[in-house]
DSSP file (Angstrom, degrees, kcal/mol; ACC not computed):
  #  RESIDUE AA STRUCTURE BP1 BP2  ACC     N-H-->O    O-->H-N    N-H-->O    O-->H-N    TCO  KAPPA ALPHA  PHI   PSI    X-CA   Y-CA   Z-CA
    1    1 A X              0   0    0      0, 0.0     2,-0.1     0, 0.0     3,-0.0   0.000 360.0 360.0 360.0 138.8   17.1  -80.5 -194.2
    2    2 A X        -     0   0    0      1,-0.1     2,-0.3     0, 0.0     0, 0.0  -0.415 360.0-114.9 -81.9 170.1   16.2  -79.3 -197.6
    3    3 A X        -     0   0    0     -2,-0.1    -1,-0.1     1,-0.0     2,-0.1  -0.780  31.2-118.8 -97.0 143.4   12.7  -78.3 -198.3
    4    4 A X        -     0   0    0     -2,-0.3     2,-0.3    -3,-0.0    -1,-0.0  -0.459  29.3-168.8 -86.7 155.7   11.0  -80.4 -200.8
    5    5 A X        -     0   0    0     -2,-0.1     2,-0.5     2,-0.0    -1,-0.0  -0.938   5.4-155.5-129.9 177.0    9.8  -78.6 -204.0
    6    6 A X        +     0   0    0     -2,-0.3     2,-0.3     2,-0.0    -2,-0.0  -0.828  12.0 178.6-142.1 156.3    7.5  -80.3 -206.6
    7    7 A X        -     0   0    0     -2,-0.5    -2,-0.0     1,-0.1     0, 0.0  -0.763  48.6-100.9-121.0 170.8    7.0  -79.5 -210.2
    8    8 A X  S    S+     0   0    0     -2,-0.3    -1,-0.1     2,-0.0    -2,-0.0   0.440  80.3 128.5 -78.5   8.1    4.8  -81.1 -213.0
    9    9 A X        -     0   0    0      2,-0.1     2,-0.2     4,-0.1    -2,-0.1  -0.424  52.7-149.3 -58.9 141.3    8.2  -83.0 -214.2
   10   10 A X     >  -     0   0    0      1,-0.0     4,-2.8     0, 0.0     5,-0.2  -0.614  23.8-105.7 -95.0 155.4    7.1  -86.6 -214.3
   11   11 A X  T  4 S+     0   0    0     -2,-0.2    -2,-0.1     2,-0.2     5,-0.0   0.427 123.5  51.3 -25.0 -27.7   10.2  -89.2 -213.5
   12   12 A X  T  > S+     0   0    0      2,-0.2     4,-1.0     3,-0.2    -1,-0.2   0.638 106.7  52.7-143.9 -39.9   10.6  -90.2 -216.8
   13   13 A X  H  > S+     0   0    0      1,-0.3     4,-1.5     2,-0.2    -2,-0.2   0.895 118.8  38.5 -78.9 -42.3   10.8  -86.3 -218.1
   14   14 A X  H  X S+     0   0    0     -4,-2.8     4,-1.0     2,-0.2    -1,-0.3   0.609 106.9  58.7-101.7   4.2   13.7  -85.6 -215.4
   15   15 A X  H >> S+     0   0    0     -5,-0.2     4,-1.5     2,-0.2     3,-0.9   0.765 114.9  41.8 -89.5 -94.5   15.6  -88.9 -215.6
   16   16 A X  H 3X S+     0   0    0     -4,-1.0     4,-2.8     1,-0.2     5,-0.3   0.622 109.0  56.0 -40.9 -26.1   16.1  -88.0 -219.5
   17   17 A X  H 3X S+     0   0    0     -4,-1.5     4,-2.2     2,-0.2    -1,-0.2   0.999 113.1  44.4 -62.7 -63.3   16.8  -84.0 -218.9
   18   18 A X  H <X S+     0   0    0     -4,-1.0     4,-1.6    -3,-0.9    -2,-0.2   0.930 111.4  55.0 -67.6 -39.6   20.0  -85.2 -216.4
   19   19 A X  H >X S+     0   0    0     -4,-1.5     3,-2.1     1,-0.3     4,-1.6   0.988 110.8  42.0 -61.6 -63.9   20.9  -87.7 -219.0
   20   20 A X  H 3X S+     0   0    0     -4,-2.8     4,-0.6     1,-0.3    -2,-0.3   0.656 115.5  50.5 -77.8 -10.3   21.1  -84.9 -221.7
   21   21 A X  H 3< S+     0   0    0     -4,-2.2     4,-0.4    -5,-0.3    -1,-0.3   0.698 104.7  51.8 -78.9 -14.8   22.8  -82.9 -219.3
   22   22 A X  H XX S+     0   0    0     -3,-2.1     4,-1.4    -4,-1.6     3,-0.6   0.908 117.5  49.9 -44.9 -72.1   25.4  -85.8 -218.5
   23   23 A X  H 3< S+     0   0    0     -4,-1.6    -2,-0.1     1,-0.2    -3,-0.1   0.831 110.6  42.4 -38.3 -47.6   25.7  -85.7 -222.6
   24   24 A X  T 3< S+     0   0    0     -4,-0.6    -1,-0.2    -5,-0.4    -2,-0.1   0.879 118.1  40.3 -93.7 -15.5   26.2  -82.3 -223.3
   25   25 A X  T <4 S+     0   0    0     -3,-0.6     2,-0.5    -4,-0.4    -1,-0.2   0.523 107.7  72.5 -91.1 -12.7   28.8  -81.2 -220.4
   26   26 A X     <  -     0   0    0     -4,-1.4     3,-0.1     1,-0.1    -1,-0.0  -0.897  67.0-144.6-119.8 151.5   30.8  -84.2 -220.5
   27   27 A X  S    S+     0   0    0     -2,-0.5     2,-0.3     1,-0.2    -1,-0.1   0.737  92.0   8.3 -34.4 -60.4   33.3  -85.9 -222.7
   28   28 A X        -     0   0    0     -6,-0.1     2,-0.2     2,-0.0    -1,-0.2  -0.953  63.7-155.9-141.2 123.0   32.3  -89.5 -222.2
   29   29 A X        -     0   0    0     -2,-0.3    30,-0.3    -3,-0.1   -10,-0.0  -0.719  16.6-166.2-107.2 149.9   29.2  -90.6 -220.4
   30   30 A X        -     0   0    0     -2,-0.2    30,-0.2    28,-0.1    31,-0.0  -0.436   6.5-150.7-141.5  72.9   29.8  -94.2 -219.1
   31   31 A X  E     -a   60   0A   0     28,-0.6    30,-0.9    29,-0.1     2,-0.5  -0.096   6.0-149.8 -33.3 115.3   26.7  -96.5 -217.7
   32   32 A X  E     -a   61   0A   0     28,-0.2     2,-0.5    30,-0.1    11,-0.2  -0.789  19.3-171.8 -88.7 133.8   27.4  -99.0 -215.1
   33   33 A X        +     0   0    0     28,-2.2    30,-0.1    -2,-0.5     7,-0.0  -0.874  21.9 179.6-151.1 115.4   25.0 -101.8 -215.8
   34   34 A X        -     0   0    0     -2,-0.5    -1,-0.1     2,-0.1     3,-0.1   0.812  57.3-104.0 -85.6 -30.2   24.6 -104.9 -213.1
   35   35 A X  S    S+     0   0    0      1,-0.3     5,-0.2    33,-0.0    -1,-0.1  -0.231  86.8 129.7 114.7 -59.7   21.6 -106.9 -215.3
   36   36 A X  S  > S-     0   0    0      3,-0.1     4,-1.9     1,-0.1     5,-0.5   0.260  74.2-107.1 -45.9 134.5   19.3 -105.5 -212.5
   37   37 A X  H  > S+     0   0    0      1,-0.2     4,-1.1     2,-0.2     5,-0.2   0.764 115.3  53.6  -5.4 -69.4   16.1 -103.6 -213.3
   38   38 A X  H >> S+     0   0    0      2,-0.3     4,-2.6     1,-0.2     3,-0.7   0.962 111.5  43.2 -72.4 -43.8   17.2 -100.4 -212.5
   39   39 A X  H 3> S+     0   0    0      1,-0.3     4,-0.8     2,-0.2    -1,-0.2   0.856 105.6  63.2 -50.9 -29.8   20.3 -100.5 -214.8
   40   40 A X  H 3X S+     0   0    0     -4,-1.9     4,-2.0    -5,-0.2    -1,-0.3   0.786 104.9  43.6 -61.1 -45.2   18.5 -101.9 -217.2
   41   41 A X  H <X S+     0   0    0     -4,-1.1     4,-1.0    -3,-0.7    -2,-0.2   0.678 107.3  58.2-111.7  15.6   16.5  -98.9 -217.3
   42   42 A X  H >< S+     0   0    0     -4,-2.6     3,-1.4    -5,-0.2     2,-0.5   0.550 109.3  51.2 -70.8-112.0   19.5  -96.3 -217.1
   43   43 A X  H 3X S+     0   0    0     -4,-0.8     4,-2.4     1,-0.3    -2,-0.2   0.324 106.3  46.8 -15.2 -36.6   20.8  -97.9 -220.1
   44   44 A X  H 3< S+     0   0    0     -4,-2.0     4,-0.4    -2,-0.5    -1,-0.3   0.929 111.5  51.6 -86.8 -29.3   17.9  -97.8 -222.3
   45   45 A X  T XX S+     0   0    0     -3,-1.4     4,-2.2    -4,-1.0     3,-1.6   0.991 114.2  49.9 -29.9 -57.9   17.1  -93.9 -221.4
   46   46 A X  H 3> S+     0   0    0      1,-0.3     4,-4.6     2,-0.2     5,-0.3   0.915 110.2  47.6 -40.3 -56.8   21.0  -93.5 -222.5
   47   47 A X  H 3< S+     0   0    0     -4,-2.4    -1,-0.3     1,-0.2     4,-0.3   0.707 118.2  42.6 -49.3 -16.8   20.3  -95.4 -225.5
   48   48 A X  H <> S+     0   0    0     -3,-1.6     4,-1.5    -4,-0.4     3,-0.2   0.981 118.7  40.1 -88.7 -48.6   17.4  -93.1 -226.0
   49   49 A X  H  X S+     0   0    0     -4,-2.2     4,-1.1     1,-0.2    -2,-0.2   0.898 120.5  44.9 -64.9 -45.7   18.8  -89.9 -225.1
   50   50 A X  H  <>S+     0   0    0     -4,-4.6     5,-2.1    -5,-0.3     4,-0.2   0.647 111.3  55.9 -73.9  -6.1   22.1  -90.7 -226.9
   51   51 A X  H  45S+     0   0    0     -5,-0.3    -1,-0.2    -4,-0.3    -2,-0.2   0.768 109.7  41.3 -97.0 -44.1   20.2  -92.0 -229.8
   52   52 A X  H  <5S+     0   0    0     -4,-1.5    -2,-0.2    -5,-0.2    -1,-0.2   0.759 118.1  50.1 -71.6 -17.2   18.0  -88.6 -230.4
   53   53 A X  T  <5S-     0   0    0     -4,-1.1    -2,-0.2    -5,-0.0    -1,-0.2   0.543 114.8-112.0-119.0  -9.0   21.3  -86.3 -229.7
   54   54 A X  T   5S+     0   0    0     -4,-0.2     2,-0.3     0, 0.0    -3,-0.2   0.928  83.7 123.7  80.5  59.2   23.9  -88.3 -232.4
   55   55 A X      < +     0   0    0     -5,-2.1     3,-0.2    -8,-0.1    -8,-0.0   0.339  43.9 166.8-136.0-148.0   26.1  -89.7 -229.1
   56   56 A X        +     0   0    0     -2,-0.3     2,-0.1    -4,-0.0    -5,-0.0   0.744  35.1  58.6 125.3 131.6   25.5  -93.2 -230.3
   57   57 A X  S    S-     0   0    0      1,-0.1     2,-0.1     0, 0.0   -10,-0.0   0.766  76.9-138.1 -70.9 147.4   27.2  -96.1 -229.0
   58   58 A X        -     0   0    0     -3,-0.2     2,-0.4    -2,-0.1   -28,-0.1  -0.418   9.8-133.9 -38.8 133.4   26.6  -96.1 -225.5
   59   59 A X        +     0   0    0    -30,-0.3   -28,-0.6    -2,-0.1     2,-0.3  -0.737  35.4 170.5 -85.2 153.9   29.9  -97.0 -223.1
   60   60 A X  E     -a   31   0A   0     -2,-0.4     2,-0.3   -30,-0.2   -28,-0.2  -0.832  23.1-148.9-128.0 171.8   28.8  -99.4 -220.6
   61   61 A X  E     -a   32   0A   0    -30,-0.9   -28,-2.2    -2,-0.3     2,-0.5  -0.818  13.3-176.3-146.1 129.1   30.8 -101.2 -218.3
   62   62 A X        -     0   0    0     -2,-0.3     2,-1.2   -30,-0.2   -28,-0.1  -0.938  12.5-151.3 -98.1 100.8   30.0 -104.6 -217.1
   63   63 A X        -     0   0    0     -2,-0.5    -2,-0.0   -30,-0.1     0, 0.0  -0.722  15.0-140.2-105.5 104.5   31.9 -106.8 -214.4
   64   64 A X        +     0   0    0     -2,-1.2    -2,-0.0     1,-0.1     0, 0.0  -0.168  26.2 173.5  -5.2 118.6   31.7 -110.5 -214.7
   65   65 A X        -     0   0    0      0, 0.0    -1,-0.1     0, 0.0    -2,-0.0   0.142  43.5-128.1-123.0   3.0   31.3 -111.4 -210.9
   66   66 A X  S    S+     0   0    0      1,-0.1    -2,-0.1     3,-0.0    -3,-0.0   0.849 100.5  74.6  51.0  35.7   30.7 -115.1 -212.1
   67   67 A X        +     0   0    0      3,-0.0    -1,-0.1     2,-0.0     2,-0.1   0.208  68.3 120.3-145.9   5.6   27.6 -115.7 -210.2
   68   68 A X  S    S-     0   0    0      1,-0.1     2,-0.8     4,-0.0     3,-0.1  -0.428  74.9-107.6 -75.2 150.1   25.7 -113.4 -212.9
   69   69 A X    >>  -     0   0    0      1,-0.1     3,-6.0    -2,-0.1     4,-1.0  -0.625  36.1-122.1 -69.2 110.7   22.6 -115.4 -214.9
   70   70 A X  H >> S+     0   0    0     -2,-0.8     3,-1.7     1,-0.2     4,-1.6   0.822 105.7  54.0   3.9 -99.3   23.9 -115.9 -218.3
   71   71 A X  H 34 S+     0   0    0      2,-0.3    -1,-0.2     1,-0.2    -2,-0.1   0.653  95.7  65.6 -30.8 -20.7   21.4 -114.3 -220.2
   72   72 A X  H <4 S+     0   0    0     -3,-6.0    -1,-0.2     2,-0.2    -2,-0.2   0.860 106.6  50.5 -74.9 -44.3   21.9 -111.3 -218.2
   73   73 A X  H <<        0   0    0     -3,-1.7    -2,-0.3    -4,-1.0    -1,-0.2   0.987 360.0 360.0 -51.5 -60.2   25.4 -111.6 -220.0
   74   74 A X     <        0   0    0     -4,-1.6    -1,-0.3     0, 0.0    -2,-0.2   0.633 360.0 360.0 -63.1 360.0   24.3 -111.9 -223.1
């Protein structure tokens, strides 16, 4: 088991640093995004990160499972 270590990084501070580190080593960054909370708030960091580095549009990919709520679609 690793040993935990703890930093002053907030959540919010290290969810964007791995996103701009996604960005800058890779080719194409691609969000999978269900409508759910948490995807929902991957995608608007991307948008955030990708928006401050000149990466702008975000890919997403979305699958239609036909049981999603509308709106989520939209």
């Amino acid at each position: 088991m690793r040993k935990k270590s703890y930093t002053n990084q907030t959540v919010l501070e290290a969810s964007l640093e791995r996103i701009r580190y996604l960005y800058e080593t890779s080719d194409k960054v691609v969000v999978s995004f269900s409508g759910g909370k948490d995807s929902t708030c991957l995608l608007n960091l991307a948008i955030k990160v990708a928006s401050e580095i000149g990466k702008l549009p975000v890919h997403a990919v979305f699958i239609d499972e036909e049981a999603i709520h509308p709106p989520t679609i939209e």
